[in-house]
C-alpha positions as CSV (number, residue, x, y, z in Angstrom):
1,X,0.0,0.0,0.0
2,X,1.4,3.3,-1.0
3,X,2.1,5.4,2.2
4,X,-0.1,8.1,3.1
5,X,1.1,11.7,2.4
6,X,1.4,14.0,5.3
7,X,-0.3,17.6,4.9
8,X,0.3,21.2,6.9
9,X,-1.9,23.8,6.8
10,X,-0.9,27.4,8.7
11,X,-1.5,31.1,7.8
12,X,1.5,31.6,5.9
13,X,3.0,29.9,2.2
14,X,6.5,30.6,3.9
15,X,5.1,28.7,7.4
16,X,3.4,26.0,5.1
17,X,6.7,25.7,3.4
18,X,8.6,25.5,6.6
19,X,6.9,22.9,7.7
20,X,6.7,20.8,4.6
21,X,10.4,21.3,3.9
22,X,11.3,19.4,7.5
23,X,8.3,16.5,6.3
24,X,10.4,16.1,3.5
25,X,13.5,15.9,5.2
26,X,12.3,12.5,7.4
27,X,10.6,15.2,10.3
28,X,7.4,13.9,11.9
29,X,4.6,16.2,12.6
30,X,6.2,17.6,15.7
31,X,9.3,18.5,14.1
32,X,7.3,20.3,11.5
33,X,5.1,22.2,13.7
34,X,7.9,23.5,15.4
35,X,9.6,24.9,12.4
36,X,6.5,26.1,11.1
37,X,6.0,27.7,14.8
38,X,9.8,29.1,14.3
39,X,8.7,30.4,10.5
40,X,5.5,32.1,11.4
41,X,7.8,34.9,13.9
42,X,9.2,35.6,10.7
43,X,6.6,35.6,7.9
44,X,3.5,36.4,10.2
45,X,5.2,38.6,12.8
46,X,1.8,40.7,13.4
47,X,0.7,37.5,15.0
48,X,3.5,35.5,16.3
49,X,6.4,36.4,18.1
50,X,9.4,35.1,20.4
51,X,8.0,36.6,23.1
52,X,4.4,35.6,23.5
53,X,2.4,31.9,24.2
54,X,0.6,29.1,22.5
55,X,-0.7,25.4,23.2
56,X,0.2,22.0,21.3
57,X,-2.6,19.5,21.0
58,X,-0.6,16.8,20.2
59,X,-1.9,13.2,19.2
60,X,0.6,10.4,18.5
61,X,0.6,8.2,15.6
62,X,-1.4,4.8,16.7
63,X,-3.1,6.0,19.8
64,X,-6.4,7.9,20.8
65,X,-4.4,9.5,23.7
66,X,-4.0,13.5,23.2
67,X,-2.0,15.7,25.1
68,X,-2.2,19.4,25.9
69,X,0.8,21.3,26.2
70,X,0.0,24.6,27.8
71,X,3.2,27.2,27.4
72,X,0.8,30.4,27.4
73,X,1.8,33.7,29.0
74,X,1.7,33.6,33.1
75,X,1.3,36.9,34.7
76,X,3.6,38.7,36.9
77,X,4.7,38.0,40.0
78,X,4.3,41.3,41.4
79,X,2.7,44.5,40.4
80,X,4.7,47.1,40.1
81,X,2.8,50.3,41.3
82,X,0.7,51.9,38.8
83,X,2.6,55.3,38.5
84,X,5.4,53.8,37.4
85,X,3.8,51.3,34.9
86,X,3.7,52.0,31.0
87,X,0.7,51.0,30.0
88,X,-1.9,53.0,27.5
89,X,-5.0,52.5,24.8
90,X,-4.2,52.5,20.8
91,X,-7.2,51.1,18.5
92,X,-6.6,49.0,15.8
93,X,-8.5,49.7,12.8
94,X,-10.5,46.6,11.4
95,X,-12.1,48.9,8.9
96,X,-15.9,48.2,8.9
97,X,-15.2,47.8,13.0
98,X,-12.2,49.0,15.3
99,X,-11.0,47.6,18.4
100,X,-8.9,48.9,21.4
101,X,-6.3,47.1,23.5
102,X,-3.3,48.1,25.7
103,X,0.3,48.2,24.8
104,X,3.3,49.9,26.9
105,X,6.0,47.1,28.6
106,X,3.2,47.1,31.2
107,X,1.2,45.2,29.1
108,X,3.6,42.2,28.7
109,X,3.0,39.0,30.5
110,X,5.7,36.3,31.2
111,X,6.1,34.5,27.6
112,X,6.3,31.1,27.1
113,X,7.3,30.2,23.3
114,X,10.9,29.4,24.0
115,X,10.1,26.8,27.0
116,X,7.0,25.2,24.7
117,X,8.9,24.8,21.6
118,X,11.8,22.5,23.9
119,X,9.0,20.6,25.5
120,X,7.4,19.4,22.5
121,X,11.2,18.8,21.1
122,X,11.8,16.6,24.0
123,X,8.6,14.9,23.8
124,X,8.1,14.6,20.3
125,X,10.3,15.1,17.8
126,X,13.4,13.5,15.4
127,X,14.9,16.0,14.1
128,X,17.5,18.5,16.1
129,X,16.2,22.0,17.0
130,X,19.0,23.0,15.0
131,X,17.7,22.0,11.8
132,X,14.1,23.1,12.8
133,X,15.1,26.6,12.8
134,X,16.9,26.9,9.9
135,X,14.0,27.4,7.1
136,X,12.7,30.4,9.5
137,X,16.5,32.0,10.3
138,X,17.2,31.7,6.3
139,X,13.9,34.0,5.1
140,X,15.0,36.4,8.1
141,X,18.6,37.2,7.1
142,X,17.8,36.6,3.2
143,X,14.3,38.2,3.2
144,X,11.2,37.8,1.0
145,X,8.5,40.0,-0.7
146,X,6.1,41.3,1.7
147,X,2.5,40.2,0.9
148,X,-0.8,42.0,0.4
149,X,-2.1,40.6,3.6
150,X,0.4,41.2,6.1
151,X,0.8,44.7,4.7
152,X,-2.9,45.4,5.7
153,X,-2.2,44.2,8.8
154,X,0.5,46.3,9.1
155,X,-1.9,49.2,8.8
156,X,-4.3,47.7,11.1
157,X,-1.7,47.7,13.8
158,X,0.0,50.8,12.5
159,X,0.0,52.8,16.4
160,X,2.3,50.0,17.7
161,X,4.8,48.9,14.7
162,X,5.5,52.4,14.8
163,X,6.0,53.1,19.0
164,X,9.7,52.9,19.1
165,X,13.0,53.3,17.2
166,X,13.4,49.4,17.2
167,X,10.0,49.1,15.3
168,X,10.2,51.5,12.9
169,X,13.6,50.0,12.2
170,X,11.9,46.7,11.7
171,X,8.1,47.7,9.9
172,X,8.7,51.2,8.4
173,X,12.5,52.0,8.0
174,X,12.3,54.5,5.1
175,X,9.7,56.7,7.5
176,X,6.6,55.0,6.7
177,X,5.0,51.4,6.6
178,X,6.0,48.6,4.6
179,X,3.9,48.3,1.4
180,X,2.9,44.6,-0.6
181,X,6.0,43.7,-2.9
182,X,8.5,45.3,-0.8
183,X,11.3,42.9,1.1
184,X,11.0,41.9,4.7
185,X,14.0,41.2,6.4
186,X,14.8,40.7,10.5
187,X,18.3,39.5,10.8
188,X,18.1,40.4,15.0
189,X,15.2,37.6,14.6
190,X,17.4,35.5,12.2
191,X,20.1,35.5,15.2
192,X,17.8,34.8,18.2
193,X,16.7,31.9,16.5
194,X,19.9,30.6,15.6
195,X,20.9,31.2,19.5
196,X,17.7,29.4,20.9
197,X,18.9,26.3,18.7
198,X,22.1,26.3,20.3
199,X,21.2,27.7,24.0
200,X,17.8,26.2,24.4
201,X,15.4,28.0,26.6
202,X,17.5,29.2,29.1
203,X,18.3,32.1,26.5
204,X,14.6,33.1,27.8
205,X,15.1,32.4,31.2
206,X,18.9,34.1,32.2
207,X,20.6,34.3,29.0
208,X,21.3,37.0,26.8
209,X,17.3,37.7,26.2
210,X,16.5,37.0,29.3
211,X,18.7,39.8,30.7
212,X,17.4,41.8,28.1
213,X,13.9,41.2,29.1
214,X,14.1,41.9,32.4
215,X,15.9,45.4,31.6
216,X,13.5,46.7,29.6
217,X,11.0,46.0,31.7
218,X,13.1,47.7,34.2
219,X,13.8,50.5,32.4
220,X,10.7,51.3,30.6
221,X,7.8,50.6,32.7
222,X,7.1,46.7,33.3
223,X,6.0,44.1,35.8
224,X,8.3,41.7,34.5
225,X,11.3,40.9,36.5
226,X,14.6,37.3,36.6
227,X,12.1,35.6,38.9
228,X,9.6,35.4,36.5
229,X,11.5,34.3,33.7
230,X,12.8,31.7,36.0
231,X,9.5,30.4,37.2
232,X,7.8,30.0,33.9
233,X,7.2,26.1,33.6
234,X,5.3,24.3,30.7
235,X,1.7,22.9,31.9
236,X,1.3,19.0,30.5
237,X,-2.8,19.0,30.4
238,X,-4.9,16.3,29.9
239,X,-7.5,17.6,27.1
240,X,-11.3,18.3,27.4
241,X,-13.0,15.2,25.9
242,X,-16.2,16.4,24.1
243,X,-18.3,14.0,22.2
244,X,-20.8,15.2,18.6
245,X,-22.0,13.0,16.3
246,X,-20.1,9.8,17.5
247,X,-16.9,11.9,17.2
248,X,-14.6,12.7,20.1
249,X,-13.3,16.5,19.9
250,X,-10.1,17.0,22.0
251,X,-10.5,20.7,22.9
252,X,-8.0,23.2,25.2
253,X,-9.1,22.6,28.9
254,X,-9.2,25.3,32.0
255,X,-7.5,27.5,32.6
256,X,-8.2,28.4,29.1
257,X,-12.0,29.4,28.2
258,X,-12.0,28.6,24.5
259,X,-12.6,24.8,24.9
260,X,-15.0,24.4,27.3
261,X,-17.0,27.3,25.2
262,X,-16.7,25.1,22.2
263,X,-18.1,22.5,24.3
264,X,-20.8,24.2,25.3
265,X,-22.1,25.3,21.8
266,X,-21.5,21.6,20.4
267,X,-23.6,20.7,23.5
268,X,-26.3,23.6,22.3
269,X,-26.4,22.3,19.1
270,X,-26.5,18.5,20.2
271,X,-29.5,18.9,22.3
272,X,-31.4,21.4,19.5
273,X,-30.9,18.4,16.7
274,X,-32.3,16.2,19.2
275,X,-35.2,18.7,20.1
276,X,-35.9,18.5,16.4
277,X,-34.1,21.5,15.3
278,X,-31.5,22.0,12.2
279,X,-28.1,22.8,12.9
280,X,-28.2,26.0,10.5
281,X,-27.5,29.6,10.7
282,X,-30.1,30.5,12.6
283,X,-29.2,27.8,15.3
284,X,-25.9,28.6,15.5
285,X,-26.8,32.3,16.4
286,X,-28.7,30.9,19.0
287,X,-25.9,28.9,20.2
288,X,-23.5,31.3,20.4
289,X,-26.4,33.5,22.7
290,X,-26.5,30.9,24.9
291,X,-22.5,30.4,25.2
292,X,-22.2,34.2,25.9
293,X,-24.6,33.9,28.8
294,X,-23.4,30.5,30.2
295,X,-19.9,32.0,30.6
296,X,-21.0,34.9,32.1
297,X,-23.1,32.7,34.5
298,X,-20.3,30.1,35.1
299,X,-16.9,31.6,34.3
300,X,-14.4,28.9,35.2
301,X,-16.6,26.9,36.1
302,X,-18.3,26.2,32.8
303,X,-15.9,23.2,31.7
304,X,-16.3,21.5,35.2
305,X,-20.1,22.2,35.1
306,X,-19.9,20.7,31.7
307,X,-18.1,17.6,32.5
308,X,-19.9,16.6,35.5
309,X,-23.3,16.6,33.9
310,X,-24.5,19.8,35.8
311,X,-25.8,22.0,33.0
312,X,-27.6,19.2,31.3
313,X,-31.1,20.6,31.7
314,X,-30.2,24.3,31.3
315,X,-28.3,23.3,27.6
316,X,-31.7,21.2,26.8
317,X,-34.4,24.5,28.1
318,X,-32.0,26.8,26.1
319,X,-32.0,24.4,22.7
320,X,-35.3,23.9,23.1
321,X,-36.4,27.5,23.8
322,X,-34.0,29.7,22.2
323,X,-33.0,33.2,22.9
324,X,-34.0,35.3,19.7
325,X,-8.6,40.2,16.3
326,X,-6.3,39.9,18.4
327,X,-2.9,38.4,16.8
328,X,-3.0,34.8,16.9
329,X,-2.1,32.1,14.0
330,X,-2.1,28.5,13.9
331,X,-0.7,26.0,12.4
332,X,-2.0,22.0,11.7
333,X,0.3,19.1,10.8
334,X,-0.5,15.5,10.3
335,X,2.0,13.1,8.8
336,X,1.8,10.2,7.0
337,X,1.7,7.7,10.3
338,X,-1.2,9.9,11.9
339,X,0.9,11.6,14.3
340,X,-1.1,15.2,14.9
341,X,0.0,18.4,15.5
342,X,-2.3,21.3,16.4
343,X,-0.2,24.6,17.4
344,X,-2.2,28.2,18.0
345,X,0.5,31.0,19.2
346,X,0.1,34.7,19.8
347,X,1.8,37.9,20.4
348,X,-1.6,39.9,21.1
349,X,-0.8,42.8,19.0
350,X,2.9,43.4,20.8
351,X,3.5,45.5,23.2
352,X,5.1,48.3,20.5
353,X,9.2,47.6,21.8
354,X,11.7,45.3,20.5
355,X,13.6,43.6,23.0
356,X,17.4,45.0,23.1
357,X,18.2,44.3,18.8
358,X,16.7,40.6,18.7
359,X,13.8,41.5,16.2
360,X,10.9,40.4,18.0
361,X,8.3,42.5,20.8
362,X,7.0,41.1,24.3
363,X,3.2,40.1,24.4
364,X,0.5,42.8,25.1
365,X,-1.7,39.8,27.2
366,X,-2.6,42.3,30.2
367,X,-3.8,44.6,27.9
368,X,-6.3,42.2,26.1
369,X,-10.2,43.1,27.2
370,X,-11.5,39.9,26.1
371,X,-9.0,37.8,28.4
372,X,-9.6,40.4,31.2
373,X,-12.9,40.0,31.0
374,X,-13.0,43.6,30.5
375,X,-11.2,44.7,33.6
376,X,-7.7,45.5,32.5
377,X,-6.4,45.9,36.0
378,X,-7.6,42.8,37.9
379,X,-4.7,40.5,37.0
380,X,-4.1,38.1,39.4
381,X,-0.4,38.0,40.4
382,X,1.9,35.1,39.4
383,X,-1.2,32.8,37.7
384,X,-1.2,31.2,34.0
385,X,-3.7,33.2,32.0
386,X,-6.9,32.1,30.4
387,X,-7.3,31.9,26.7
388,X,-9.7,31.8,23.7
389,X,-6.9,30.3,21.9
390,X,-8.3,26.2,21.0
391,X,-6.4,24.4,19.2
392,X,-8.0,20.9,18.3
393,X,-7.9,17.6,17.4
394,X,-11.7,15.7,16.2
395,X,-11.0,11.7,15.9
396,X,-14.3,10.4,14.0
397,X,-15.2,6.5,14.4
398,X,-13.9,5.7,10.9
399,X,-10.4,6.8,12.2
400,X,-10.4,10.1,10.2
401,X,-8.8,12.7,12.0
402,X,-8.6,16.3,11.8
403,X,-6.6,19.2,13.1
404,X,-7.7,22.4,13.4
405,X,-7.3,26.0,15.2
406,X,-7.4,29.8,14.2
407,X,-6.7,33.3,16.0
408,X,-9.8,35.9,16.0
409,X,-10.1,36.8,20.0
410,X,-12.9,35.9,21.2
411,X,-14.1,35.2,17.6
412,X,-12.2,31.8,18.1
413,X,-14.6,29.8,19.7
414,X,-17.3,30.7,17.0
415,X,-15.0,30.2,14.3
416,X,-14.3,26.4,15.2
417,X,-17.6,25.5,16.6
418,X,-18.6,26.6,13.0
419,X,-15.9,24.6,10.7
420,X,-16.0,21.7,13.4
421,X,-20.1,21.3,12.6
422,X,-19.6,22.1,8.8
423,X,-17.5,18.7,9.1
424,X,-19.8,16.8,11.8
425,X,-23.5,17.6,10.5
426,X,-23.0,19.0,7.4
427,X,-20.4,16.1,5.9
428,X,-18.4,19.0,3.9
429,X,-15.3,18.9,2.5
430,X,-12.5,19.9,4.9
431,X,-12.0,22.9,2.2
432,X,-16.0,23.7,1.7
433,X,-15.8,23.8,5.6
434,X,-13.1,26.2,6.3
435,X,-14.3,28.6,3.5
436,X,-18.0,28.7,4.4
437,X,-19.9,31.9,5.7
438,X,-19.5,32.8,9.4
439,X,-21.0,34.4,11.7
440,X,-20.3,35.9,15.5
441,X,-22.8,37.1,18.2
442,X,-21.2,39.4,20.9
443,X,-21.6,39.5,24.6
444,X,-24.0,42.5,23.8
445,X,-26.5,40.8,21.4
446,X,-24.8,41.9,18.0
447,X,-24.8,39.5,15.3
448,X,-21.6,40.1,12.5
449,X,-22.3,38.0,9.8
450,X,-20.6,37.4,6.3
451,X,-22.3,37.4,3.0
452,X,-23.0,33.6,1.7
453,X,-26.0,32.9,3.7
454,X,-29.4,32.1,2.2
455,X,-31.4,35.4,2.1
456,X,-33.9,34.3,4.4
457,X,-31.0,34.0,6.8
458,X,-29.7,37.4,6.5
459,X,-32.9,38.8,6.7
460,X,-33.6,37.3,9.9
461,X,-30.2,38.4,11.2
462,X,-31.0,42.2,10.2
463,X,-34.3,42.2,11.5
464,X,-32.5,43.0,14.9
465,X,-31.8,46.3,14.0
466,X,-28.8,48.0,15.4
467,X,-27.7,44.5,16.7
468,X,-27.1,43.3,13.4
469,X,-23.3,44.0,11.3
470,X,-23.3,43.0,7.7
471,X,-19.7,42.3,6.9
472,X,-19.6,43.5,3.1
473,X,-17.0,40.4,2.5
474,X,-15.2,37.6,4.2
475,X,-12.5,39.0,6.6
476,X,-10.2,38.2,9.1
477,X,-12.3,39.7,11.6
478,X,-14.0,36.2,11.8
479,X,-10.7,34.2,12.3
480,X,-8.4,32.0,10.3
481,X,-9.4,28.5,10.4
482,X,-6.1,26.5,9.2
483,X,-7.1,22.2,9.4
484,X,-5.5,19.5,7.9
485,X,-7.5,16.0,8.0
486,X,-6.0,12.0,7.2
487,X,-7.4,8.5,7.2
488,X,-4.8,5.9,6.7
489,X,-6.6,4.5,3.1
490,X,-8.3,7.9,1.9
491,X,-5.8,10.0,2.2
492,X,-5.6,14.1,3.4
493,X,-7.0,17.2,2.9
494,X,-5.7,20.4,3.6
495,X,-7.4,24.0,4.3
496,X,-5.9,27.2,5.0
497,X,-7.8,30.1,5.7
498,X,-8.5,32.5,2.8
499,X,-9.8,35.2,5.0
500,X,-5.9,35.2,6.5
501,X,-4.3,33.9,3.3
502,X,-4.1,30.7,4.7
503,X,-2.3,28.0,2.8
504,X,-2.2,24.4,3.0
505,X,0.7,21.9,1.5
506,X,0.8,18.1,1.0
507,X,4.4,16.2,0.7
């Protein structure tokens, strides 16, 4: 039997070709999510970075079991007082919506890239770190042509790629933004990478970076100080198990809020198909109602609530009666022996300085509403933060198995419940899935929805008035979906994202 082709998917061709360049070179999944991880700080540097966190759902080849691991940003350890903090609003500029968040060192919380990237190494992987690195440090130093999509994100972030000296140095050297077409090149990034190959972590913790880290932070206005760098620890989880449809969805577990709010609108839409109801549009509006009021309800206690039964009847009464961009990329690999790899990462936005001349920014985590929960200073000291990042793996009975995760905010939850229900109910293509129209319903009631839906649909959506947002197209607004999917006798599929220029690569 011919051997099953392995396929990535991830927002980026370079990070797609990262990854795909280690498959071909006898790398297993986990070797080529890392150097896809490793590519994206390079090639989607609005979203990724050095400095920020992520989570690996990882599955091995062979086995059912799934693992979490959980190297997302911790906050400080103490609070430095608020006078001498730097820490202030900019808006990002969406277009048909805008969005504010918090930048200044203040806003940087304890990253935990470097640490994750060596735990799945030492886990996982075949290949040496060294090698892994190498695609990503080579388009650094040698550069490549900017595209049209991360040049609009430029411009969406425009405030903090041009804060400080090191920025503009980086993003706008002649005096203004990069434009589509024009070369990008970071060779302080090239070099950090090459140094984390040979130093491991520790170049985080107290080496050169590190120490660089901690001065900044210092010098300009943040919480960060050695002991936190030094108590930063990669969390091994045991996933949240969620059954639809016969099919068992590994989703991120607590501390992180994305999974268990997946799992609450699969259960939604589980008990309104067995009210009767279609899993449509209209359903999945109601859905994401009822998620936005179970979390405010239950907060962290949704996924134990969940798991123990506990919200059984309230899911059923809800089904049965219903109610009327933040910077984060992903990237899916699945090999040829099944072994999958599910990475989300983010920066936030950056916190608008470059760390000493190593090319990359800190995390902007504290200043994030959504993971605030809208109250920017109530940061608990010295805790691992919550996340709508959800990176996840769906096993079906016939042994298919899918990868799949996107960045958005708190548009992530929404975006996979979607694509994961396109593949469950609807039996799409992984492709038909991914590029389907979305829609998102806020905490306050609004409905954003993209063109594509049958016109009875929209009409019902804009029959609310003022708490309905017709998206003219299909933008990154409503997150970046990047899945790859393999059975052992059919074959893959791959999907990247359009609405992030998403790519997807088979080898």
């Amino acid at each position: 039997m011919t051997k099953t082709k392995s396929v990535v998917a991830a927002g980026h061709a370079l990070t797609a070709s990262a990854a795909a360049e280690i498959l071909a070179d006898g790398g297993n999944a986990f070797d080529a999510a890392i150097a896809g991880v490793c590519m994206s700080f390079v090639a989607e540097a609005v979203f990724a970075s050095p400095g920020g966190g992520g989570f690996l759902m990882a599955r091995q080849a062979g086995s059912n079991a799934i693992k979490l691991f959980d190297f997302f940003v911790e906050t400080p350890l103490r609070r430095r007082p608020a006078n001498e903090v730097s820490f202030f609003p900019i808006e990002a500029d969406f277009g048909p919506a805008t969005q504010e968040f918090h930048i200044g060192l203040g806003a940087a919380a304890a990253p935990g890239i470097a640490q994750g990237l060596f735990a799945m190494h030492e886990a996982y992987a075949r290949l040496p770190m060294k090698r892994l690195v190498e695609p990503a440090a080579r388009a650094a130093r040698q550069g490549f042509p900017l595209n049209s999509f991360q040049a609009y994100l430029f411009t969406v972030i425009a405030p903090i790629l041009r804060e400080c000296e090191g920025a503009r140095a980086i993003f706008a050297a002649n005096g203004k933004l990069m434009e589509a077409g024009e070369t990008f090149r970071n060779d302080g990034l090239a070099e950090t990478l090459e140094w984390l190959a040979e130093d491991g972590a520790r170049l985080f913790v107290d080496g050169d970076i590190g120490q660089a880290i901690v001065a900044q932070s210092r010098e300009l206005g943040g919480h960060l100080t050695e002991d936190d760098l030094k108590r930063y620890r990669v969390a091994l989880r045991d996933p949240l198990l969620w059954r639809h449809g016969g099919a068992t969805v590994a989703l991120n577990p607590p501390p992180s809020a994305g999974g268990a709010l997946i799992a609450f609108g699969l259960a939604y839409l589980g008990a309104h198909a067995e009210a009767g109801g279609a899993s449509d549009a209209e359903a999945l509006q109601a859905a994401m109602t009822a998620t936005n009021a179970a979390r405010a309800n239950h907060g962290e206690d949704l996924a134990a609530r969940l798991a123990d039964g506990a919200l059984a009847n309230e899911i059923a009464a809800a089904a049965q009666y219903p109610n009327g961009y933040r910077g984060t990329t992903h990237v899916s690999v699945i090999d040829g022996d099944g072994n999958a790899a599910a990475v989300s990462l983010s920066n936030g936005e950056g916190d608008g300085f470059i760390v000493g001349n190593h090319g990359f920014m800190l995390n902007n985590m504290l200043g994030e509403e959504d993971l605030a929960f809208g109250d920017l200073d109530a940061w608990r000291e010295g805790s691992r933060m919550s996340s709508m990042m959800a990176p996840t793996i769906i096993m079906e009975p016939d042994g298919t198995v899918t990868a799949l995760g996107t960045g958005g905010s708190n548009r992530i939850r929404t975006a996979i419940l979607q694509v994961a229900i396109n593949l469950l109910a609807h039996g799409m293509s992984l492709e038909d899935a991914v590029n389907a129209p979305r829609l998102h319903v806020e905490r306050c009631g609004t409905t954003s929805f993209e063109p594509g839906f049958p016109e009875e649909t929209e009409a019902a959506f804009r029959a609310a008035g003022d708490k309905a947002r017709a998206w003219p197209e299909r933008n990154l607004f409503f997150g970046g979906v990047h899945a790859a999917r393999w059975h052992e006798t059919r074959g893959v599929e791959g999907a990247g994202d359009p609405r992030r220029q998403g790519v997807s690569q088979t080898v």
